[in-house]
C-alpha positions as CSV (number, residue, x, y, z in Angstrom):
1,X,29.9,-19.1,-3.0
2,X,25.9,-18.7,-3.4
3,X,24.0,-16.2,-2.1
4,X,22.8,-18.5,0.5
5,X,25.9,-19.2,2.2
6,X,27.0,-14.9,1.9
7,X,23.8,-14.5,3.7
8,X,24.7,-17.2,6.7
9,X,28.4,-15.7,7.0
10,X,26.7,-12.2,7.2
11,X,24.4,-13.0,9.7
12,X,27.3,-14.7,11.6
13,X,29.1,-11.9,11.2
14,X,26.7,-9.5,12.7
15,X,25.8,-12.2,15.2
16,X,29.6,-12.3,16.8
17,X,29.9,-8.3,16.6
18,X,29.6,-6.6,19.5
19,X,27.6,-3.6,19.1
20,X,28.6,-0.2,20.3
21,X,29.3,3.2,19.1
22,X,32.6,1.7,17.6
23,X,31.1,-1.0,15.7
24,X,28.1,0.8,14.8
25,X,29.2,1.7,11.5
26,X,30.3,-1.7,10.3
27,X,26.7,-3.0,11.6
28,X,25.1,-1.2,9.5
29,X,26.9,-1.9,6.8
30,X,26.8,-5.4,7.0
31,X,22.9,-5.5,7.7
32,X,22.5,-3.7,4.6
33,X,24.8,-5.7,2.8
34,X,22.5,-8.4,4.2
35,X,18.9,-7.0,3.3
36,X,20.2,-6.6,-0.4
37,X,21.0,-10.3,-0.6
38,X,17.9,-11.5,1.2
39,X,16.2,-9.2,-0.8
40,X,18.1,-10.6,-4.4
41,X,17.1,-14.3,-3.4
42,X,14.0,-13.8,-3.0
43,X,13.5,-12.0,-6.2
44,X,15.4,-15.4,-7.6
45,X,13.2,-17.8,-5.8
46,X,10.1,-16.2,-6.6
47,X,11.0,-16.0,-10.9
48,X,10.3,-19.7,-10.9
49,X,6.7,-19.5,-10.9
50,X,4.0,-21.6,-8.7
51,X,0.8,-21.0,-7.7
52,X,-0.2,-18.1,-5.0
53,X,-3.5,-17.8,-2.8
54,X,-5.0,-14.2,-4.6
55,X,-8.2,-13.2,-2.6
56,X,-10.4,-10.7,-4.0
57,X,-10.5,-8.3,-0.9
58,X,-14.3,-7.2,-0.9
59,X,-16.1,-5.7,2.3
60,X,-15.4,-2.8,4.1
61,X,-12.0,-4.1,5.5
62,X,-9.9,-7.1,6.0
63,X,-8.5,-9.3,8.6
64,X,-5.9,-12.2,8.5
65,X,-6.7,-15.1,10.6
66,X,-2.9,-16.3,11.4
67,X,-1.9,-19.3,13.4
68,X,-0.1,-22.7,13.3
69,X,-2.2,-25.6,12.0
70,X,-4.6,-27.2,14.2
71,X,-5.0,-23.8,16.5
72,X,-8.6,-23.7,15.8
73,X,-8.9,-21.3,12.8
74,X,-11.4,-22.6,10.7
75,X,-13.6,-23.1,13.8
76,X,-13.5,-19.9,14.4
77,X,-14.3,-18.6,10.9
78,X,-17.3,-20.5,10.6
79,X,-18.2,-19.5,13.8
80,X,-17.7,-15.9,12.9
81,X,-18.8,-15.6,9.4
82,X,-20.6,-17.3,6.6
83,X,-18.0,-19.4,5.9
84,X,-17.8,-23.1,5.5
85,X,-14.2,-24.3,6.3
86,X,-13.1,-27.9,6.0
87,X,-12.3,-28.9,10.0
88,X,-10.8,-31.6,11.3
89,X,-8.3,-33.0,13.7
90,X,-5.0,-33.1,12.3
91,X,-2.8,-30.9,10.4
92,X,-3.0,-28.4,7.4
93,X,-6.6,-29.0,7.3
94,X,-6.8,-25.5,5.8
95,X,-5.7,-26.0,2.2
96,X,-6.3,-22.9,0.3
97,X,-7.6,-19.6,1.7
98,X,-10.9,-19.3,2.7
99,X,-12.3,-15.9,3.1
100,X,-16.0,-15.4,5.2
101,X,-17.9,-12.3,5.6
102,X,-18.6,-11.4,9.1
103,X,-21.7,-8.8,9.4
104,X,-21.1,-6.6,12.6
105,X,-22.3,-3.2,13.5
106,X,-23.7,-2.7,9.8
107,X,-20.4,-3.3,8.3
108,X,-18.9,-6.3,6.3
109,X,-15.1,-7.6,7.5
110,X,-13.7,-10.4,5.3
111,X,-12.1,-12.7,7.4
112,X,-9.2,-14.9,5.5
113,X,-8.2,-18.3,7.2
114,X,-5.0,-18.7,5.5
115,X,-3.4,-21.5,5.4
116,X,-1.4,-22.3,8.9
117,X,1.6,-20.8,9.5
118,X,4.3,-23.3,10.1
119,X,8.1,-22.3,10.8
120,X,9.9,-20.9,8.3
121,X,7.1,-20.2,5.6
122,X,8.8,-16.9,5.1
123,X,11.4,-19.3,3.7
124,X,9.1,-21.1,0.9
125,X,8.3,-23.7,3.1
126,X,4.4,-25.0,3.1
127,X,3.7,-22.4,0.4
128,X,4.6,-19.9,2.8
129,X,5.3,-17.5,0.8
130,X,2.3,-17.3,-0.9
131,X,0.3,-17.5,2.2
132,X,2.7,-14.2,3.7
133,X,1.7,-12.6,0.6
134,X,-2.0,-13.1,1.5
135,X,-1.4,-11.6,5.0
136,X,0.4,-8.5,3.7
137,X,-3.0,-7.3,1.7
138,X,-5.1,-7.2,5.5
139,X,-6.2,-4.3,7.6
140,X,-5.6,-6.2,10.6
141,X,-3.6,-9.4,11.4
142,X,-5.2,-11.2,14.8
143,X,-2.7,-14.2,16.2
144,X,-4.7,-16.7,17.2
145,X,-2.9,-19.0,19.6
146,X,-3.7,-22.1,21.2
147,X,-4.3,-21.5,25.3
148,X,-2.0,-24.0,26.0
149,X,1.2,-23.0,23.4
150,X,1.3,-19.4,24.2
151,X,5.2,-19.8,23.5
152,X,4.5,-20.0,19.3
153,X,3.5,-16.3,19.4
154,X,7.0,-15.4,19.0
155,X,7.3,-17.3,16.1
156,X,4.7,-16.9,14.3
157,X,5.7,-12.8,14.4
158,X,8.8,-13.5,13.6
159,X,7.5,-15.1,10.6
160,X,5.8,-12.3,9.3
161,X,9.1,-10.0,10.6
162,X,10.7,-12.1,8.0
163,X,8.3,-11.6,5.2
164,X,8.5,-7.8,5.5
165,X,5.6,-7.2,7.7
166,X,5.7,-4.8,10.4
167,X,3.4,-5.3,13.1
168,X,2.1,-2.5,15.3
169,X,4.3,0.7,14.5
170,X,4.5,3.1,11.7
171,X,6.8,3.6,9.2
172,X,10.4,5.4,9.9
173,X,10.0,9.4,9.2
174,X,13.0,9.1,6.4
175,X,13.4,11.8,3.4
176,X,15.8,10.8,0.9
177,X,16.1,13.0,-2.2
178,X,18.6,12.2,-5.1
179,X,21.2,14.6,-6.5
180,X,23.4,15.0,-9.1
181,X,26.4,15.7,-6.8
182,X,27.6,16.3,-3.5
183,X,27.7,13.1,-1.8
184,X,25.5,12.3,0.6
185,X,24.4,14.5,3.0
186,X,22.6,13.8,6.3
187,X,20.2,15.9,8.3
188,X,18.8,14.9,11.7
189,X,16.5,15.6,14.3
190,X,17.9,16.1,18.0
191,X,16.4,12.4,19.4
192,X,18.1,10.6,16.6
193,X,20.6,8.5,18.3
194,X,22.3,7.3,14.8
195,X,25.6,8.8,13.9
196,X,25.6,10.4,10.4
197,X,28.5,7.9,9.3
198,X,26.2,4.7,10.0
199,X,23.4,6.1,7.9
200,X,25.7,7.6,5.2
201,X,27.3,4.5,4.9
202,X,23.9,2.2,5.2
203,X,22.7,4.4,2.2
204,X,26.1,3.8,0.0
205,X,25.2,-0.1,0.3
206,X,21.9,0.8,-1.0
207,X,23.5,2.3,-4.2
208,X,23.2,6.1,-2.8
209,X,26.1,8.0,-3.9
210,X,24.7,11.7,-3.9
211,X,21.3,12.3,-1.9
212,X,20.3,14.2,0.5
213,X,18.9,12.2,3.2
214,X,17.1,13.7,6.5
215,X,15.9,11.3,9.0
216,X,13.8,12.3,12.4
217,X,12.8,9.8,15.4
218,X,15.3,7.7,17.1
219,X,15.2,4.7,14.7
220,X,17.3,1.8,14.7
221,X,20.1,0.2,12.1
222,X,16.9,-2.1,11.2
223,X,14.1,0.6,10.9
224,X,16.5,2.8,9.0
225,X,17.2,0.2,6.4
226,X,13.0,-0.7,6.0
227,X,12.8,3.0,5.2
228,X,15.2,3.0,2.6
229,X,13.7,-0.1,0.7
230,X,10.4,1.0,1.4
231,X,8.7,-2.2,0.7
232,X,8.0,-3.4,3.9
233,X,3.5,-3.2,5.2
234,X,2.7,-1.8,8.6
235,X,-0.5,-3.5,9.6
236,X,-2.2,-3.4,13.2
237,X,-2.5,-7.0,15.2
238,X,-4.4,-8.5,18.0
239,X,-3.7,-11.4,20.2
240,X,-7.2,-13.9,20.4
241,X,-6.2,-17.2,22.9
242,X,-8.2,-20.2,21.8
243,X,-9.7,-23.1,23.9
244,X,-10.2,-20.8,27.0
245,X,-12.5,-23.2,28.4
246,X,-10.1,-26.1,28.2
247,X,-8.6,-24.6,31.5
248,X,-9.2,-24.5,35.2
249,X,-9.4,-20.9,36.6
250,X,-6.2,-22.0,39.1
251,X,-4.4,-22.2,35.4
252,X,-5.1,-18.7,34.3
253,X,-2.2,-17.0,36.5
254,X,0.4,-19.4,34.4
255,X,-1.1,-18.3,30.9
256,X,-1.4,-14.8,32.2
257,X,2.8,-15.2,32.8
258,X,3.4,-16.6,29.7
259,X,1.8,-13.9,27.8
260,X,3.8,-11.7,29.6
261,X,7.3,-13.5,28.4
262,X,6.3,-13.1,24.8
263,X,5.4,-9.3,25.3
264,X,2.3,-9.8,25.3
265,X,-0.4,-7.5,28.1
266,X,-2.8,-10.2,29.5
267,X,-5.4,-7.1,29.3
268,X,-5.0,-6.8,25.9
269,X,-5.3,-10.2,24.9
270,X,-9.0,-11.4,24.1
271,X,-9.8,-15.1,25.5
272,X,-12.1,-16.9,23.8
273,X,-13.5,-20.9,22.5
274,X,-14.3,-21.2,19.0
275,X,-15.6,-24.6,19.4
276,X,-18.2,-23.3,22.5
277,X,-18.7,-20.3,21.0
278,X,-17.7,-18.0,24.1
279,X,-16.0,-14.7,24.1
280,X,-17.5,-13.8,20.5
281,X,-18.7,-10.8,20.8
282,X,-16.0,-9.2,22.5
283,X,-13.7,-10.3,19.8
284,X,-16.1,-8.8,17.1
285,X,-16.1,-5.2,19.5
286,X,-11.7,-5.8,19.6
287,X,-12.0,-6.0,15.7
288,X,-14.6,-2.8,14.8
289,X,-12.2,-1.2,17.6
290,X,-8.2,-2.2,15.8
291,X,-10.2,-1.7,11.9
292,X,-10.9,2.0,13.4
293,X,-14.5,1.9,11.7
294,X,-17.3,4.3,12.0
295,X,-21.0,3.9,10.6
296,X,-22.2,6.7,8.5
297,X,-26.1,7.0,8.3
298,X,-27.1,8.3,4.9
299,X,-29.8,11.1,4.9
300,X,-31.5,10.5,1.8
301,X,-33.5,13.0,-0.2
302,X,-37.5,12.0,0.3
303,X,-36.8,8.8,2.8
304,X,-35.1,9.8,5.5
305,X,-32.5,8.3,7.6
306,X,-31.3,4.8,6.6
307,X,-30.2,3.2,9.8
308,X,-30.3,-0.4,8.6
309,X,-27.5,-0.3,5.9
310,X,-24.9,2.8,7.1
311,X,-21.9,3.7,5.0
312,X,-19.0,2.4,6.6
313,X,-15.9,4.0,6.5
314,X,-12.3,2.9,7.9
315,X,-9.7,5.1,10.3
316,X,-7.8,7.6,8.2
317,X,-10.5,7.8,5.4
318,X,-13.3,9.1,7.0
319,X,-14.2,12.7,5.8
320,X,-17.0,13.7,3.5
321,X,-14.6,13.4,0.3
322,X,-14.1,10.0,1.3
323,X,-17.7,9.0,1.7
324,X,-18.6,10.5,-1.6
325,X,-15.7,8.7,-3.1
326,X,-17.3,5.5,-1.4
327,X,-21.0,6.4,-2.8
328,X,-19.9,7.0,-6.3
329,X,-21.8,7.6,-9.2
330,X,-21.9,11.5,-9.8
331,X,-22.7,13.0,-6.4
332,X,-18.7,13.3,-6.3
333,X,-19.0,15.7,-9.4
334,X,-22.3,17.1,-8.4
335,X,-21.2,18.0,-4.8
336,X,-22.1,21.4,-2.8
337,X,-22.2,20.8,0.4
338,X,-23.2,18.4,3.1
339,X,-24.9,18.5,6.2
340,X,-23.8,16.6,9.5
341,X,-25.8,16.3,12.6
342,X,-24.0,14.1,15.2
343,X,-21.0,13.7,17.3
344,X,-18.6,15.2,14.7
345,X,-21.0,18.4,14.4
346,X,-21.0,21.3,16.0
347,X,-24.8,21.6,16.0
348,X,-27.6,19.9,13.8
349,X,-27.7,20.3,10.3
350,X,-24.0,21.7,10.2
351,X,-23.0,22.7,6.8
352,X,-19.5,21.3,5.8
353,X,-17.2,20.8,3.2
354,X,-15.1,18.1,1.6
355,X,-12.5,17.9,4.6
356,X,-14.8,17.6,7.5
357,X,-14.2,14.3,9.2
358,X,-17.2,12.2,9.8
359,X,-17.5,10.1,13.5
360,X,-19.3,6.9,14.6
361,X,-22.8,7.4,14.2
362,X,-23.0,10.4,12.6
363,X,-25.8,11.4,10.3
364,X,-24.9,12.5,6.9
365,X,-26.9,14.2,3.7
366,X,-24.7,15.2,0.8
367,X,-26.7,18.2,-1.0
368,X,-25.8,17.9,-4.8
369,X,-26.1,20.1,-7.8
370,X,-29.0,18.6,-10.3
């Protein structure tokens, strides 16, 4: 038997299983069981070689165009950015990846229109694979979906589900630490809903035999076996709905509802038309907003304040060590102090250290040893 048919009776198995406190255990072991073999054939498949889509990511961050062919992606990249991506009307028009630069709020976001997405590219199919791959580098993943095919939505993220990429939530808090001996011992916190049997035995199908393993947050079977192979991305996404101005305004309720049945909040959704170029510049505001970017305004020595080119730094690497890291050369070596006036300072001119995180707009002068 090949590893493809163990993985359809596994998933058969786990399909006809009821699940309950009873069968909870087994579950798990048979999704892990499962993960392992998806994970070995696709170490097999990928051995033989082929061509991938590598992209240089430049810019201050990246975002991953993702749709099914002929949703309107390379429109909107052009319209976007400096790009200049073959269009036309029929399918797979986008052959390789095509990364444009769009210049907003001082900062530069390289937009990739990957090839589209067709079902199961996580499989291999349509260079899928290579395309995922592409995805999992981004800062951001934004779905564009066609106004009228709402329903795709589903698939398309369960696409990138397949290919290890976690869309909107953070990793599972899990702590595993080897030992020599001892078997494996399990430490939870109160809200964890798991019994210590299921993760014991999820971890013995990962080849645990002694560890000590503490896990807090209610997780699931699935979560806690993405935290034990830690190799899965956790990446932000948006929802953009293309050709906007295709519909009549009595049609909007009905695309409204089927947002809603793919999980979807209208409010959150941005509408716009590529091809018209309407509903731009809120979807430019939705990315700066997702990236988590702020514009740092340099103070430099003898000319001032440079509003028209600020440092830009992303969410999560925004304090002074990180801008000095993102100036380079030798002020990183040099460094004293800084001085922030703005809305992360207490007062103009505050003095601050390495750890003081920087906000939108403030105004920054790094004072250096000479």
């Amino acid at each position: 038997m090949g590893l493809e048919d163990e993985i359809d009776e596994l998933r058969e198995e786990i399909a006809n299983t009821p699940y309950n406190k009873a069968t909870e255990e087994h579950i798990g072991r048979l999704k892990a069981k499962l993960a392992e073999k998806k994970e070995k054939l696709e170490n097999q498949s990928s051995s033989g070689g082929g061509h991938g889509y590598a992209v240089e990511k430049t810019g201050d961050a990246t975002v991953a165009l993702v749709g099914f062919p002929s949703v309107g992606k390379s429109t909107l990249i052009n319209a976007l950015t400096n790009a200049d991506s073959e269009v036309g009307e029929y399918e797979f028009t986008t052959l390789d990846v095509n990364p444009g630069m769009l210049k907003h709020n001082g900062a530069n976001i390289q937009i990739l229109d990957v090839p589209g997405l067709i079902e199961g590219a996580a499989g291999g199919r349509g260079d899928g694979k290579a395309v995922l791959s592409v995805v999992r580098t981004a800062d951001l993943v934004v779905f564009l979906l066609s106004v009228f095919e709402i329903e795709r939505y589903e698939r398309l993220a369960q696409e990138l589900y397949n290919n290890k990429i976690r869309l909107d939530t953070s990793p599972p808090n899990i702590t595993i630490s080897k030992r020599g001996k001892g078997g494996i011992q399990v430490t939870t916190s109160d809200d964890v809903s798991l019994d210590d049997d299921t993760i014991a035995s999820v971890l013995r199908e990962h080849g645990y035999v002694n560890a000590d393993v503490t896990v807090r947050g209610d997780i699931t079977i699935d979560e806690l076996i993405d935290g034990i192979m830690d190799n899965r991305v956790y990446l932000p996404s948006i929802v953009a709905v293309n050709k906007a101005d295709l519909i009549d305004r009595e049609y909007l309720p009905t695309v409204k509802e089927d947002l809603r049945d793919v999980g979807i909040d209208p409010e959150e959704a941005t509408f716009i038309s590529a091809e018209a170029e309407k509903g731009l510049d809120a979807l430019k505001e939705r990315l700066w907003e997702e990236l988590g970017l702020i514009r740092v305004y340099m103070d430099k020595p003898g000319r001032g304040v440079d509003y028209d080119e600020p440092l830009v730094l992303m969410d999560g690497e925004n304090t002074v060590d990180d801008a000095l890291r993102r100036l380079g050369g030798t002020l990183d070596e040099r460094f004293r102090f800084a001085r922030v006036t703005g809305p992360s300072a207490k007062h103009d001119e505050q003095q601050v250290g390495r750890d003081h995180e920087l906000r939108d707009e403030d105004v920054l002068r790094v004072v250096a040893r000479k």
